[in-house]
TORFI-548565 format. One record per residue (C-alpha): residue number from 1; residue in one letter; x, y, z. Coordinates in steps of 0.25 Angstrom, whole numbers, plus 5000, padded with zeros to 4 digits. Example, Ala and Ser with C-alpha at 12.3 -4.5 7.8 and 13.67 -1.06 7.14 Angstrom:
! TORFI-548565
resi|resn|u|v|w
1|A|5049|4982|5031
2|S|5055|4996|5029
//
This chain:
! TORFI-548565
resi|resn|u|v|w
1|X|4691|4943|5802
2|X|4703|4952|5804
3|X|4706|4947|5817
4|X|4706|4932|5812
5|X|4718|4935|5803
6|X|4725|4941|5814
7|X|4725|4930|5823
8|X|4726|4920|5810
9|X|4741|4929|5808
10|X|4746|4931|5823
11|X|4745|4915|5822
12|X|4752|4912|5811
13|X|4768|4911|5811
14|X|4777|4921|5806
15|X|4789|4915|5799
16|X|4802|4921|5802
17|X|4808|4931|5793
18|X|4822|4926|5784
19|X|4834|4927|5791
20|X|4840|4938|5779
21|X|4826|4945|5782
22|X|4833|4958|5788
23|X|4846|4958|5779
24|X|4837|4959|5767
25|X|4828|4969|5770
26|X|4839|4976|5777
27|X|4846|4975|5762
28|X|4835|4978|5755
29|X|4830|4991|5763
30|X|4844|4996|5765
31|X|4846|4995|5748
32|X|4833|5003|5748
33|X|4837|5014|5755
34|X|4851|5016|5749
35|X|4845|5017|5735
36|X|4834|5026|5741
37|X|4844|5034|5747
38|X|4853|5036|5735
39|X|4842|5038|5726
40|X|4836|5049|5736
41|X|4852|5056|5735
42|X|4853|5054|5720
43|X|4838|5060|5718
44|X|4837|5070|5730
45|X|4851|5073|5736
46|X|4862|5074|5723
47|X|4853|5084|5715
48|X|4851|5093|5728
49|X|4865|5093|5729
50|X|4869|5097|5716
51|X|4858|5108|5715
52|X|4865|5114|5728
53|X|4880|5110|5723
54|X|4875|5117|5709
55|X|4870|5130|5716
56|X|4883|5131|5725
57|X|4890|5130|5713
58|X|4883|5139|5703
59|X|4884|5149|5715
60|X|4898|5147|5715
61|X|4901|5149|5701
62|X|4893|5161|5700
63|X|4900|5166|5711
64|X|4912|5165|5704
65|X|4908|5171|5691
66|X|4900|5185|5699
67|X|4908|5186|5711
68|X|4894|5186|5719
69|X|4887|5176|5725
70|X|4872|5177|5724
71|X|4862|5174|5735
72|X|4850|5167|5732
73|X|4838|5175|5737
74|X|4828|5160|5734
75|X|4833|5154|5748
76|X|4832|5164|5759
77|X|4837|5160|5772
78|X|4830|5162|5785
//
């Protein structure tokens, strides 16, 4: 029975796909991605920045107000 469809669809025709057929989905994939992109920075990247751009400057403050600069012992390196 399977086989039947099979040859039923490898003889029907196909028709052509539109002539804008590409430049839509190229449009259409291409807005995707931008506003995946942005909402993957404004999501995952800006707070990691700040959280990073806050500790370089709370480090700097204390800095200035002690005089010393204190090492983190919760990242050691290798």
């Amino acid at each position: 029975m399977a086989s039947n469809l099979f040859e039923r669809l490898a003889e029907s025709e196909v028709p052509p796909p539109p002539a804008q057929f590409d430049t839509q989905l190229h449009d259409r994939v291409n807005r995707r991605l931008i506003e995946t992109q942005v909402v993957d920075l404004i999501l995952c990247g800006l707070p990691w920045a700040f959280l990073h751009f806050a500790r370089a400057l709370v480090g700097l403050i204390a800095f200035t107000l002690t005089g010393r600069y204190e090492k983190s012992t919760k990242y050691k390196r290798r």
